[in-house]
gemmi code that builds the backbone of each chain (N, CA, C; Angstrom):
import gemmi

chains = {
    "A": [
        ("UNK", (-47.155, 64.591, -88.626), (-46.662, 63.840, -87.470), (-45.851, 64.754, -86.556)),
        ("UNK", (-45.194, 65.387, -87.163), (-44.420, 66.390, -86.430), (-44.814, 67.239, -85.976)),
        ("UNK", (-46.115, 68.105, -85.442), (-46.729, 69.152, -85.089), (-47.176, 68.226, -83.866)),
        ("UNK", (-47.774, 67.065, -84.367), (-48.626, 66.012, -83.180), (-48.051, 65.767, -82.060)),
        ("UNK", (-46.715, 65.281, -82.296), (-45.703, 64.651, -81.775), (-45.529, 66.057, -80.603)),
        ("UNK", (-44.905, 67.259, -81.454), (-44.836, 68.117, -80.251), (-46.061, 69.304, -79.606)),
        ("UNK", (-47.293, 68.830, -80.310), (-48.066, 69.445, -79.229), (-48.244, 67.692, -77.941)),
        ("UNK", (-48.029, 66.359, -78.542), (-48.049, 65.525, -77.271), (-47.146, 66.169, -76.468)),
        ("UNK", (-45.858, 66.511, -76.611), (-44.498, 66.147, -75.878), (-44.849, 67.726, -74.967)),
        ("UNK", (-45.610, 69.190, -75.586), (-46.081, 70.229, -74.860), (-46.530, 69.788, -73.281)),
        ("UNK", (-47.792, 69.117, -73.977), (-48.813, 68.496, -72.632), (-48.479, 67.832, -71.641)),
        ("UNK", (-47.591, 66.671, -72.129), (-47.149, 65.460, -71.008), (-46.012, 66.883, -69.885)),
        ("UNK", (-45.341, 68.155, -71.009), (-44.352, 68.375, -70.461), (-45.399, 69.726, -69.266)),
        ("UNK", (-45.983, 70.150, -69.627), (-47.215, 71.135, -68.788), (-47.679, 70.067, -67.547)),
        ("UNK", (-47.457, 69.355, -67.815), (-48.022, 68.178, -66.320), (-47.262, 67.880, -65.653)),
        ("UNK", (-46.197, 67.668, -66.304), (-44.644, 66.709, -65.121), (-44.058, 68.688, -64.769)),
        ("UNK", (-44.250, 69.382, -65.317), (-43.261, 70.554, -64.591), (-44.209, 70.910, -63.739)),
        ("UNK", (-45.682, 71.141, -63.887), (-46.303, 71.675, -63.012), (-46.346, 70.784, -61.341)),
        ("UNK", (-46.148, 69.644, -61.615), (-45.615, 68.666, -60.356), (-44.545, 69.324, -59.856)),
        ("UNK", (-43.451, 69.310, -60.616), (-42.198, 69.915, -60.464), (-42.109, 70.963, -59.502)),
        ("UNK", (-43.103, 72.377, -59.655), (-42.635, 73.566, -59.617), (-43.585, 73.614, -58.437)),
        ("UNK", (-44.711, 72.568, -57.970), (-45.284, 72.561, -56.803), (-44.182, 71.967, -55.764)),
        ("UNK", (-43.476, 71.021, -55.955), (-42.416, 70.265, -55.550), (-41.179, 71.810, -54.809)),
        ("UNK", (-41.150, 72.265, -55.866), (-39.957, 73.694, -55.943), (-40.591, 74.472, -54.652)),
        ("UNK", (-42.206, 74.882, -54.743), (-42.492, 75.688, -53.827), (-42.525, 74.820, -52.268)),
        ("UNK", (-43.154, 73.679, -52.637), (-42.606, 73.031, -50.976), (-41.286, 73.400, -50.097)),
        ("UNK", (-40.193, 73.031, -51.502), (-39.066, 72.967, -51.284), (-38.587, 74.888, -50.599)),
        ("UNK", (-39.122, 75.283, -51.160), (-39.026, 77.145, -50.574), (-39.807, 77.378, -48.924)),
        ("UNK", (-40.388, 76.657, -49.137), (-41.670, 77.053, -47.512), (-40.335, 76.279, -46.627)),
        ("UNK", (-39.530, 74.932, -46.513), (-38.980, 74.460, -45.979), (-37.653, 75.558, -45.887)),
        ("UNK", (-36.950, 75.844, -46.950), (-36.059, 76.541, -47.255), (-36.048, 78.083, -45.941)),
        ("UNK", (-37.617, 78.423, -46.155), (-37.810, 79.506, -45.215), (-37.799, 79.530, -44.224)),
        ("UNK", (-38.198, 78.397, -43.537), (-38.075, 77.947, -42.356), (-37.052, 77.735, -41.660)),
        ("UNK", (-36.284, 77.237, -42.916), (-34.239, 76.313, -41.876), (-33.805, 76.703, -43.477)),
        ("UNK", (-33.259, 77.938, -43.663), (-31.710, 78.173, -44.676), (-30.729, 77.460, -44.539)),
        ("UNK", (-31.170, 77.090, -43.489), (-29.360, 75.620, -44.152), (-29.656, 74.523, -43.964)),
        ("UNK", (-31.198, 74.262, -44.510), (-30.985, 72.704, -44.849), (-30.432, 72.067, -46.383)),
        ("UNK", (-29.845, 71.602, -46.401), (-28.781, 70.895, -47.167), (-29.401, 70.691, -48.204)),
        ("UNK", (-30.326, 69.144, -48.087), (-30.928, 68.521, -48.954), (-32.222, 69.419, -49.675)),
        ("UNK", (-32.801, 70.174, -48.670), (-33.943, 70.619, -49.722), (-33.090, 71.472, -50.595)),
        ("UNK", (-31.816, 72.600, -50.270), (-30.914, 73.223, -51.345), (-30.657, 72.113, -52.308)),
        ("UNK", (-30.123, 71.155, -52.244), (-29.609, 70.121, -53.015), (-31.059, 69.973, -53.828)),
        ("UNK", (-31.630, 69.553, -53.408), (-33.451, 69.444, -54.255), (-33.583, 70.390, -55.225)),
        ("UNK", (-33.546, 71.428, -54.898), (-34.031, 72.730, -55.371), (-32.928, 72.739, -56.794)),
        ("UNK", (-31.821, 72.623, -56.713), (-30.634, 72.784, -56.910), (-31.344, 71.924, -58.718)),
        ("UNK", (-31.271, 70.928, -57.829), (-31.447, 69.567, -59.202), (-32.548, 70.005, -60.009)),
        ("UNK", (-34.180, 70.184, -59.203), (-35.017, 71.301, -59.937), (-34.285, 72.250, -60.983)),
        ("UNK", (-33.935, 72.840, -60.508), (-33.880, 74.447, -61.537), (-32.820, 73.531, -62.834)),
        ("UNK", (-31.941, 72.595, -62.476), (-30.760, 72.044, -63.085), (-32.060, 71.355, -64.666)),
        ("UNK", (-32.954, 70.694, -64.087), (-34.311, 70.403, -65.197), (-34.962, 70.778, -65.808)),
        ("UNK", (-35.204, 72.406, -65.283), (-35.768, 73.092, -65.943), (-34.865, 73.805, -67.061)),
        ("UNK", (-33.473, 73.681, -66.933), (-32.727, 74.350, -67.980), (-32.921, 73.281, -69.157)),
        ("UNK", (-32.622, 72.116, -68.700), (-32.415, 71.190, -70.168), (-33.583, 70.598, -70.397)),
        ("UNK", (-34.970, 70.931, -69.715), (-36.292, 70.390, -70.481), (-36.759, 71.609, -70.591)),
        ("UNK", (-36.955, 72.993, -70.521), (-37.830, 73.912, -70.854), (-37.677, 74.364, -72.243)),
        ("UNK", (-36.849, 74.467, -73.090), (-36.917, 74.549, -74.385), (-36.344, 73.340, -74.990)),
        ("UNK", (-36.432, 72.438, -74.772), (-36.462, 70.928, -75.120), (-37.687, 70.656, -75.652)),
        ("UNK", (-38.875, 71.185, -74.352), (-40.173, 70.927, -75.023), (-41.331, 72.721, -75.774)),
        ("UNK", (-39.927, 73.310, -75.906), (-41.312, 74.045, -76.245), (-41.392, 74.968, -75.093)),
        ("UNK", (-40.679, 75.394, -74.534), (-40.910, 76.396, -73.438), (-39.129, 76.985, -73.034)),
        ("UNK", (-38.613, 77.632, -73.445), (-37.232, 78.503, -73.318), (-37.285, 79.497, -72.085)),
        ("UNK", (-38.425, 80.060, -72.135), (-38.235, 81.261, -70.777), (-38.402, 80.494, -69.737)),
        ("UNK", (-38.568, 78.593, -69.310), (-38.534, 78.017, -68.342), (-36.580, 77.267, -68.049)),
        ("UNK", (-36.227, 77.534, -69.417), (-35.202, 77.179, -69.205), (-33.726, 78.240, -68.910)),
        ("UNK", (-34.560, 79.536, -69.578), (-33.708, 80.711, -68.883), (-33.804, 81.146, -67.246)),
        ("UNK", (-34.981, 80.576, -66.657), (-35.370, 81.224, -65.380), (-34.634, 79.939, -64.954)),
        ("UNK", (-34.683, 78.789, -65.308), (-34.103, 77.575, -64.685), (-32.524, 77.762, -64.495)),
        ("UNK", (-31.964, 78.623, -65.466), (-30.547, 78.912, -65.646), (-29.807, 79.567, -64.566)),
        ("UNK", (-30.414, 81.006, -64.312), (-30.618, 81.370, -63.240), (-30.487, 80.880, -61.720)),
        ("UNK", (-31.929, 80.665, -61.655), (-31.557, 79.345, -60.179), (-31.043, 78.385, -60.219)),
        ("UNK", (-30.242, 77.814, -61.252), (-29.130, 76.798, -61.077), (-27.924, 77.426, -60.769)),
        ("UNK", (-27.498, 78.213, -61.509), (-26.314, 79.160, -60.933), (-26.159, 79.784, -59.608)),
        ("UNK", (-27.005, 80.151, -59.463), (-27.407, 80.915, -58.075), (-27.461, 79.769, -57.148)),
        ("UNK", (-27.932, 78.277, -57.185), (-27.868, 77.935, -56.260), (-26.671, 76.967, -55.789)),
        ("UNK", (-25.743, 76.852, -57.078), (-24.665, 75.787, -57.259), (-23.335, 76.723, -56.643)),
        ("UNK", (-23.705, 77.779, -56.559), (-22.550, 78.759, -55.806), (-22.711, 78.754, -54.595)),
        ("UNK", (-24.052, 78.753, -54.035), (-24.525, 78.972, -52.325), (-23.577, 77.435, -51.781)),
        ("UNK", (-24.230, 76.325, -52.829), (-23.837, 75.300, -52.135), (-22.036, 75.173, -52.419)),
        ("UNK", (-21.754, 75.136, -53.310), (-20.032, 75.315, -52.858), (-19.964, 76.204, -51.366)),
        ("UNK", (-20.530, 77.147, -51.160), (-19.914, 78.088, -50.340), (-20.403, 77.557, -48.958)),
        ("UNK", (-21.808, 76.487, -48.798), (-21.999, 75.983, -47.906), (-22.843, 76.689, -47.082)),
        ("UNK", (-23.565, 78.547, -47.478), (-23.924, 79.249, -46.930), (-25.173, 78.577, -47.259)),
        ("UNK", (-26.012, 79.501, -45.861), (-27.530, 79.186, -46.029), (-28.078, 80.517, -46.877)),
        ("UNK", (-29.332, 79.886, -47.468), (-29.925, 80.867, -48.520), (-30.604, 82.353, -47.431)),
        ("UNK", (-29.950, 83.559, -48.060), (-30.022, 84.724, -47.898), (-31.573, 84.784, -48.022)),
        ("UNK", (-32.424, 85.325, -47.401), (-33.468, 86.222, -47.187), (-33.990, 86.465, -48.985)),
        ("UNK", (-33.011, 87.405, -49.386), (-32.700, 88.177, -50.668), (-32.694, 86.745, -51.934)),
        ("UNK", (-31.681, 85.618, -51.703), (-32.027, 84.855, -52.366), (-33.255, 84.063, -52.647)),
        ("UNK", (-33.642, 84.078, -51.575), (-34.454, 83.317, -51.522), (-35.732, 83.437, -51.915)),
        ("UNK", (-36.378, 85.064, -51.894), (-37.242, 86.157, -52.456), (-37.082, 85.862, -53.913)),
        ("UNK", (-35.584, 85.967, -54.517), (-35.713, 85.502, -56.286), (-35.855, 84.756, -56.372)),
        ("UNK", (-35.352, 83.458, -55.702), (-36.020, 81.896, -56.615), (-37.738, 82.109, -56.017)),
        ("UNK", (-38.041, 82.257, -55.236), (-39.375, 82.402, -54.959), (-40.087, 83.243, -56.887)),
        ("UNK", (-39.455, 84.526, -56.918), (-40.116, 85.078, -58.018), (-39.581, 84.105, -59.246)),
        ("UNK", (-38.511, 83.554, -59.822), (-38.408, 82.490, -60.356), (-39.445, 81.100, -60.930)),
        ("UNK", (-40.189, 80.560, -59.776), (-40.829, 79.605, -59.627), (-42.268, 80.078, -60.237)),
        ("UNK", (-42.284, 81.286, -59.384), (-43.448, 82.196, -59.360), (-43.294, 82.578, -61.229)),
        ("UNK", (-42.336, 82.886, -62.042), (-42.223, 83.396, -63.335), (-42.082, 81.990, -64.213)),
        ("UNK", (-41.894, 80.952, -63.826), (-42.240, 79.671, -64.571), (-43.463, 78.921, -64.714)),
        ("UNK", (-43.938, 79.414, -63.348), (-45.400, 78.781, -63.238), (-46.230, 79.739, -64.083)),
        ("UNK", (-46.252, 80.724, -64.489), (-46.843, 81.769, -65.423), (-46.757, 81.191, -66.890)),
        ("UNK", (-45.419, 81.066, -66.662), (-45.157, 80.797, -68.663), (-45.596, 79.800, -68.938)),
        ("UNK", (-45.965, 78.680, -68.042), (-46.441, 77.368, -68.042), (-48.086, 77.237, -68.390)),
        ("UNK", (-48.137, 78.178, -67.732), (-50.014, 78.359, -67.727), (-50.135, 79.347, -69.348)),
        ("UNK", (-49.244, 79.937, -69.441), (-49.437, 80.854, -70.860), (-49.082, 79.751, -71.465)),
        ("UNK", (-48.560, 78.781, -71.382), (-47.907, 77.662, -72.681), (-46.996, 78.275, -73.304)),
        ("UNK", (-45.892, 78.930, -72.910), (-44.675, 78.965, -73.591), (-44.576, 79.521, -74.624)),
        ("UNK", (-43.638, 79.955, -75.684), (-43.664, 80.098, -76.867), (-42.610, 78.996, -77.501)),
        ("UNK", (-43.078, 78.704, -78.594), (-42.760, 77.500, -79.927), (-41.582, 78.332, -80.257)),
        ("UNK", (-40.682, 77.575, -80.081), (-39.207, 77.619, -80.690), (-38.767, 77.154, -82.128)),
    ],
    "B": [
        ("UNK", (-31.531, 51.172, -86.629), (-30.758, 51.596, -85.476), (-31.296, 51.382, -84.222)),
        ("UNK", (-30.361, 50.381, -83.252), (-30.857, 50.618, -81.894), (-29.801, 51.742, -80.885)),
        ("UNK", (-30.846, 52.329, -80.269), (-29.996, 53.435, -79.547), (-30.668, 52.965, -77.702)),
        ("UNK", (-29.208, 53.521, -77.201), (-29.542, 53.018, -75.555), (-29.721, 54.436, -74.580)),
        ("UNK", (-30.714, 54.932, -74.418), (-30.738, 56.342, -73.010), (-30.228, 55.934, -71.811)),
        ("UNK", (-29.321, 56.686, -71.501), (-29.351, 56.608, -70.034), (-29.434, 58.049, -69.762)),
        ("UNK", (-30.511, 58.413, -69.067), (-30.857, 59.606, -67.753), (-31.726, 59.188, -66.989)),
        ("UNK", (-31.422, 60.111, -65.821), (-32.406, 59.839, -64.573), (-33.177, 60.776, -64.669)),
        ("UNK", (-33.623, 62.041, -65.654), (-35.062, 62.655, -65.515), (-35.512, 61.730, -66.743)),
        ("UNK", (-37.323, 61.481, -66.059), (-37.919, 60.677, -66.574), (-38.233, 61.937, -68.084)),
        ("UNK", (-38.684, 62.891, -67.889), (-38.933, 64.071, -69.174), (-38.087, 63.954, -70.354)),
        ("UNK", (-36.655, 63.603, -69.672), (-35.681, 63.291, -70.853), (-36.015, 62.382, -71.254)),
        ("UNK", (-35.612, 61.342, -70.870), (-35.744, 59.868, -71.152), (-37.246, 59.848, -72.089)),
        ("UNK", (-37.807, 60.505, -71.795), (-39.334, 60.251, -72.566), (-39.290, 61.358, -73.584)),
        ("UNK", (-38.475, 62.736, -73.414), (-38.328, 63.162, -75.090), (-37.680, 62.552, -75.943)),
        ("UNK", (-36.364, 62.121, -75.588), (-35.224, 61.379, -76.146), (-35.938, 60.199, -76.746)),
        ("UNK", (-36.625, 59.418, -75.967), (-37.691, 57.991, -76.879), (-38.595, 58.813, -77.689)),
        ("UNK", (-38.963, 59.489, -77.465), (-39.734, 60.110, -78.762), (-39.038, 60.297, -79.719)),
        ("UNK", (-38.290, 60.867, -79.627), (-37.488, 61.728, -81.143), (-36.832, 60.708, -81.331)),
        ("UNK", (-35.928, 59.893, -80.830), (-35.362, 59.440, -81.673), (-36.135, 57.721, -82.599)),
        ("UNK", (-37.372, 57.254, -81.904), (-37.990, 56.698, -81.972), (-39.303, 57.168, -82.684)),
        ("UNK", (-39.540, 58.251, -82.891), (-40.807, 58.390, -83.880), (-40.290, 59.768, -85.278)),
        ("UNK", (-39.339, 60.283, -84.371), (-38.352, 60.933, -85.578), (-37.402, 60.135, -86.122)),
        ("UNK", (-36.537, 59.482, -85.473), (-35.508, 59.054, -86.437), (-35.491, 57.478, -86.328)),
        ("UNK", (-36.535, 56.828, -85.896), (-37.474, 55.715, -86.393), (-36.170, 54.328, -85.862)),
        ("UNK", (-35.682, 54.607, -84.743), (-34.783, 53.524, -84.497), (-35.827, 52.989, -82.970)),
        ("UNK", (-34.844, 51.859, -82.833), (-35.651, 51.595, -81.701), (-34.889, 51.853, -80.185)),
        ("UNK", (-35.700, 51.925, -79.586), (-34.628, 52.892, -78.262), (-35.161, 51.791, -77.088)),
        ("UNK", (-34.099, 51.558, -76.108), (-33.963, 51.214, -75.051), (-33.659, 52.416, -74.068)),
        ("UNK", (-34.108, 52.756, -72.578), (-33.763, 53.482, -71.650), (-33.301, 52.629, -70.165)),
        ("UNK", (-32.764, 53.387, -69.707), (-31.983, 53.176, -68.292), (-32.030, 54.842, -67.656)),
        ("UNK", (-32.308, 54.124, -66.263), (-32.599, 55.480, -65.484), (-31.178, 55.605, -64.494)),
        ("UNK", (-30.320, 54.995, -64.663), (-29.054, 55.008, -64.245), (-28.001, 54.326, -64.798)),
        ("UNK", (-26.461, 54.580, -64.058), (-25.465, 54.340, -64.832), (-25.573, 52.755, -64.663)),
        ("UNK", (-25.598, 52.339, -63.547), (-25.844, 50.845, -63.640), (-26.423, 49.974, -64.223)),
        ("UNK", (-27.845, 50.396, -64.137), (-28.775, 49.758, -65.393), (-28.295, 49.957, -67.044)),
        ("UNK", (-27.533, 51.573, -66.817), (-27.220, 51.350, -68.284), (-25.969, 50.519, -68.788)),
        ("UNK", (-25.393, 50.638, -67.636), (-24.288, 49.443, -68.307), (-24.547, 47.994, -68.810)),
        ("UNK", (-25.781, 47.391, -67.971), (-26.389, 46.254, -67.603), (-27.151, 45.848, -68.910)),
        ("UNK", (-27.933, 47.269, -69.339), (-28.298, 47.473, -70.511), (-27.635, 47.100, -72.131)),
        ("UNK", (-26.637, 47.798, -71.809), (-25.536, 48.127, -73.088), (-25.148, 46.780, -73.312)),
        ("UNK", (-24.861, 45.799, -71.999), (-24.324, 44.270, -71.789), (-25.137, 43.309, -72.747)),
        ("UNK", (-26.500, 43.519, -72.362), (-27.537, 42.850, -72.663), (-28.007, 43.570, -74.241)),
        ("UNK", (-28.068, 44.583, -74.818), (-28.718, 44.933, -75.995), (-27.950, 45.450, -77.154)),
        ("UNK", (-26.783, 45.389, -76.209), (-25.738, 45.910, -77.955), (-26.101, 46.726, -78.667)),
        ("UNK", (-26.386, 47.736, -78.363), (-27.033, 49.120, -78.925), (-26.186, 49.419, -80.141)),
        ("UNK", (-26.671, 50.246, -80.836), (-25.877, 50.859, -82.041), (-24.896, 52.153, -81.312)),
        ("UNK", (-25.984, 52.601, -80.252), (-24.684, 54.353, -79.714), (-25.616, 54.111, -78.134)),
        ("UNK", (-24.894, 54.754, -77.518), (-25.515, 54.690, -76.012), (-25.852, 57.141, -76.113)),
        ("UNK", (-27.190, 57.118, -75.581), (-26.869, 58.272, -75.295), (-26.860, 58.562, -74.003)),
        ("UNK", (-25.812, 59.250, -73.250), (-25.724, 59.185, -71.848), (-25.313, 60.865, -71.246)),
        ("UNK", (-26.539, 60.770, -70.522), (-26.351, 62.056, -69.339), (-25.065, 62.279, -68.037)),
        ("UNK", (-24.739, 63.183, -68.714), (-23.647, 63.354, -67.490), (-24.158, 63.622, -66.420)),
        ("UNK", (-24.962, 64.432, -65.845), (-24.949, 64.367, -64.363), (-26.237, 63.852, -64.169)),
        ("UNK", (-26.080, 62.457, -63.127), (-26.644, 61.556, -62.881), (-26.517, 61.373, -61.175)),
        ("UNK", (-27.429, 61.719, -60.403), (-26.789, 61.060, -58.962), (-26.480, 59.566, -58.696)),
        ("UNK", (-25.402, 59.619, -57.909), (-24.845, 58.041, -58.147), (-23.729, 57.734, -58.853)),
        ("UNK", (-23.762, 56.872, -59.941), (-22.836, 56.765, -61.216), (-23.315, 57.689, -62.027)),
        ("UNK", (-21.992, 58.477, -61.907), (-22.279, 59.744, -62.803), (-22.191, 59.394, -64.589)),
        ("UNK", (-22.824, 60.101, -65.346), (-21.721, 59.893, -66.732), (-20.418, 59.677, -66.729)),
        ("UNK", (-19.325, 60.174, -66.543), (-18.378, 60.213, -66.531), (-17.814, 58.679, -65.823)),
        ("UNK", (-18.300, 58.051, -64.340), (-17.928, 57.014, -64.225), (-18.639, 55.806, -65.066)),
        ("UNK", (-19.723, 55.942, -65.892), (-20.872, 55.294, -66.638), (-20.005, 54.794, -68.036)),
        ("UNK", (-19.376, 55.948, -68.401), (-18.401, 56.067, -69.389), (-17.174, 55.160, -69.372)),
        ("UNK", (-16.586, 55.337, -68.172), (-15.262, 54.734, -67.481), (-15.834, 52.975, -67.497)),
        ("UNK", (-17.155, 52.844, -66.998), (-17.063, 51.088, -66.604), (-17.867, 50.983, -68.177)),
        ("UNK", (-18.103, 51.417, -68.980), (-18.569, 50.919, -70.347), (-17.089, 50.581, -71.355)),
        ("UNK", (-16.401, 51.426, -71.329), (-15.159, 50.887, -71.439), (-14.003, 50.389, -71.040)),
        ("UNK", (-14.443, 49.464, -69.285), (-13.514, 48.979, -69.178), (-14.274, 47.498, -69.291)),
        ("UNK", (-15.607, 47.546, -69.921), (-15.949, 45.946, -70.204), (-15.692, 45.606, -71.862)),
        ("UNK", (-15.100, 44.897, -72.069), (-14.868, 44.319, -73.334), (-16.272, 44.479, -74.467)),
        ("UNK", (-17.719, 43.629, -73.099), (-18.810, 43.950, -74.018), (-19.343, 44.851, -74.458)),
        ("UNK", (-19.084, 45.856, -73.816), (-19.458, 47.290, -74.503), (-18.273, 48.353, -74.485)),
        ("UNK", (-17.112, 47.862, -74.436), (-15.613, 49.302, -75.130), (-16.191, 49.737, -76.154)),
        ("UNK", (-16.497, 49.266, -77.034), (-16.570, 49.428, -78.564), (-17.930, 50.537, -78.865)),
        ("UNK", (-19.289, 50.386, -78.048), (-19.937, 51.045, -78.460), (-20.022, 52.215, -78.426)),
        ("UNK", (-19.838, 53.141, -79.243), (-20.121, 55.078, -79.286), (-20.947, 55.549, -78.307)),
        ("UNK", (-20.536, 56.431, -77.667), (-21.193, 57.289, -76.668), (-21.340, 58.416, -76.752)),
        ("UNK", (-22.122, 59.251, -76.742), (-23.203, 60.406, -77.237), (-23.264, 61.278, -75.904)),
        ("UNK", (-22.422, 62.632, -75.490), (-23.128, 62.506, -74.024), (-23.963, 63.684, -74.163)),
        ("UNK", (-25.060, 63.866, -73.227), (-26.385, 64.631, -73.306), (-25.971, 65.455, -72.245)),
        ("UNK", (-25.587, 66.952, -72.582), (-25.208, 67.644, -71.060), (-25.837, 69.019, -71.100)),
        ("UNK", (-26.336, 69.768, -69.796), (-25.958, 71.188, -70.442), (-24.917, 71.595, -70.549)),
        ("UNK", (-24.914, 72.890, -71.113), (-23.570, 74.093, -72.090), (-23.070, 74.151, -70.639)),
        ("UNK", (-23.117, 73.630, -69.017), (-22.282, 74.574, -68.117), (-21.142, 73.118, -68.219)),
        ("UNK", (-21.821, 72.313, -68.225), (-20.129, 71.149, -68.295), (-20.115, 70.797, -69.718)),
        ("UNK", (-20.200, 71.438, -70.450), (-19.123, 70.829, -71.870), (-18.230, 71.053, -71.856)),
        ("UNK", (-17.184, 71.866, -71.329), (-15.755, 71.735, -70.967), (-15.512, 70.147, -70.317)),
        ("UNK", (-16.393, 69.827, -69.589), (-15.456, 68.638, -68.897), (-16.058, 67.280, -69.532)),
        ("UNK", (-17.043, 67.637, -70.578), (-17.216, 66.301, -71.512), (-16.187, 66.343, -72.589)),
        ("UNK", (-15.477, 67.598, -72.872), (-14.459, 67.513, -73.582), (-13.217, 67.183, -73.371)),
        ("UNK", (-13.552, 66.488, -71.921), (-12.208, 65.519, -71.658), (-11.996, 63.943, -71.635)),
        ("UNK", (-13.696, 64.089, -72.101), (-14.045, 62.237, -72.064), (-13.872, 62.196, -73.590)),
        ("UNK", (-14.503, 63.037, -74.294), (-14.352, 63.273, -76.076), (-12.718, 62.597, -76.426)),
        ("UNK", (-11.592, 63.249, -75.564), (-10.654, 62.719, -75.581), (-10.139, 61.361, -75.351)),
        ("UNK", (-10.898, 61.083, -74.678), (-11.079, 59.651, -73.874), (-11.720, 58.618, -74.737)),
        ("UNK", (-12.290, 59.086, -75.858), (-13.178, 58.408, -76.565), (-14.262, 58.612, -77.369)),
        ("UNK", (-15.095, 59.453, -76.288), (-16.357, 59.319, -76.234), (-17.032, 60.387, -78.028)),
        ("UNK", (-17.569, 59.737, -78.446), (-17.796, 60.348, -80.012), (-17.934, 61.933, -79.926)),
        ("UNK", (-19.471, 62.504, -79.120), (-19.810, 63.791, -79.286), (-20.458, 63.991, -78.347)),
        ("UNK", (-20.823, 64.880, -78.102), (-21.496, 65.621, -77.299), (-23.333, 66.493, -77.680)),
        ("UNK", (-24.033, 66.331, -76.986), (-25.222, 66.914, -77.371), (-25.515, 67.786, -76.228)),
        ("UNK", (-25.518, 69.173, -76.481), (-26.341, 70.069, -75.629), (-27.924, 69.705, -75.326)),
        ("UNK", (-28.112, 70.330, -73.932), (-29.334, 70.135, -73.593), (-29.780, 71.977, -73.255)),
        ("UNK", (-30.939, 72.094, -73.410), (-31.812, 71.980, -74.277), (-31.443, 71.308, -75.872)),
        ("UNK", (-32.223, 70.350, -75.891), (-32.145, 70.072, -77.652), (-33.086, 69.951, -78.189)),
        ("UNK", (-33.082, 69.996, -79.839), (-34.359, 69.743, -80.406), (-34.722, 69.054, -80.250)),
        ("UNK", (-35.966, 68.264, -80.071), (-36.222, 66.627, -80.623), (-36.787, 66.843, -81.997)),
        ("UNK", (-36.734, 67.495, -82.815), (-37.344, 66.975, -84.122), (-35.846, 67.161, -85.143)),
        ("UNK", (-34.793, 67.919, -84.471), (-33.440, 67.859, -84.766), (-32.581, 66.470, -84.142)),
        ("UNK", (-32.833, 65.996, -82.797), (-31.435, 64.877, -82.076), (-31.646, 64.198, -83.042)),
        ("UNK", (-32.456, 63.204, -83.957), (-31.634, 62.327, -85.169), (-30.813, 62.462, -85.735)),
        ("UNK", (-30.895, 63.288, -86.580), (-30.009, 63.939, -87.376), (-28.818, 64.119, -86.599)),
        ("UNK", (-28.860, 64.907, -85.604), (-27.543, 65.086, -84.513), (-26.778, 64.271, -84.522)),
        ("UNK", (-27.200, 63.278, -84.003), (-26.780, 62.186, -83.583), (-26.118, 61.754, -84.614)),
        ("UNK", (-26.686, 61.091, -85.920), (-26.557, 60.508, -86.868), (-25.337, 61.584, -87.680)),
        ("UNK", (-25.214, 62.816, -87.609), (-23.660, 63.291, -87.808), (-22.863, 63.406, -87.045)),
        ("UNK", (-23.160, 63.163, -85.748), (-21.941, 62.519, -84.935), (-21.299, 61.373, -85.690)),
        ("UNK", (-22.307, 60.586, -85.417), (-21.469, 59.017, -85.367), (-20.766, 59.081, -86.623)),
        ("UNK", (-21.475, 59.844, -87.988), (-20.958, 59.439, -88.851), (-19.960, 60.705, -89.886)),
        ("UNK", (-19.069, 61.145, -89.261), (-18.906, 62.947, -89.270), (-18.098, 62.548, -90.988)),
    ],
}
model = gemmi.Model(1)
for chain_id, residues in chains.items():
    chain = gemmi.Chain(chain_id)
    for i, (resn, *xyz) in enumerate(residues, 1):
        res = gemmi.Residue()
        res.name, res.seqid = resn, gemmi.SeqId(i, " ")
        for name, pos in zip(("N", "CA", "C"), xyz):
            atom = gemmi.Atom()
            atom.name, atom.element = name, gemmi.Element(name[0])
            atom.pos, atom.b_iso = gemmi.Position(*pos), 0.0
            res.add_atom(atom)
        chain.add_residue(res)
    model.add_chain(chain)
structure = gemmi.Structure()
structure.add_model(model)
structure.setup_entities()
């Protein structure tokens, strides 16, 4: 039961992040466009904040270390109220870009 | 055992009913907010509520605050589900009451057990 259980909880979780991380890249094309829009930072923000506490929840840790990352990185911009740097914005780009990989590799079993 | 979720990611809410519902074989109620979960807790008398601190809206922390300022649910144990960057400030509700704390990332083939030495240390 227990192998079943988490190759289900793998799959359902390979479907709802891959929504997710298409969601993330919208959220970057907008981001590129207007650095100081608020809400898509705030979006983005809550993203990466999900990927820390579901990526090795289900079976995937290097989604929740890259998630770690762009949560930090982006919970400081927004205290500071600045718009996302050029430079920042290039890493969560490679970020998204390094989750959507591990996602398609399926992670490694914790 | 009945146990009550409250989070607003649906991923949680749907590992959390798994594990603790096909691992540790209780029956689980969810709420996708603090409101519903209070509304919840009112209505189902849970055995432990497990509740996410950051929630847009009613946060944990105020979720916490109106669960114990209703008579019908003071009493029930609260479990909170956070990541490692605010467990400092669930360790001020711990004071306040609140039983334990569960890091997120968590196992699900471990949160029974978790849980179940919380409540019962």
């Amino acid at each position: 039961m227990t192998d079943r259980l988490l190759e289900e909880l793998r799959l359902r979780f390979r479907e709802t992040m891959a929504i997710r991380l298409r969601d993330m890249d919208t959220l970057l094309a907008t981001l590129a466009r207007d650095p100081a829009n608020g809400d898509a930072l705030a979006t983005i923000s809550r993203h990466f904040h999900a990927m820390v506490g579901l990526g090795a929840t289900y079976g995937f840790p290097r989604i929740s270390e890259l998630g770690d990352e762009g949560e930090a990185s982006s919970l400081i911009l927004a205290r500071s109220g600045s718009p996302v740097t050029p430079q920042l914005h290039a890493r969560w780009c490679e970020l998204v870009a390094a989750a959507s990989g591990d996602l398609e590799r399926g992670g490694t079993s914790t | 055992m009945k146990a009550l979720v409250i989070d607003d990611e649906e991923d949680v809410r749907f590992v959390a009913q798994m594990s603790l519902g096909r691992v540790g074989q209780m029956t689980v109620v969810v709420a996708t907010g603090g409101e519903e979960g209070v509304a919840l807790a009112k209505a189902e008398q849970p055995d432990f509520i497990l509740l996410d601190m950051m929630m847009p809206g009613m946060d944990g922390a105020a979720t916490f605050r109106a669960l114990r300022a209703d008579a019908a649910t003071a009493t029930i144990p609260v479990v909170f589900l956070t990541a490692k960057a605010m467990a400092a400030d669930v360790q001020r509700l711990i004071d306040l009451g609140a039983k334990g704390v569960v890091l997120k990332p968590f196992n699900p083939m471990t949160l029974p057990r978790e849980i179940t030495a919380i409540l019962n240390p």
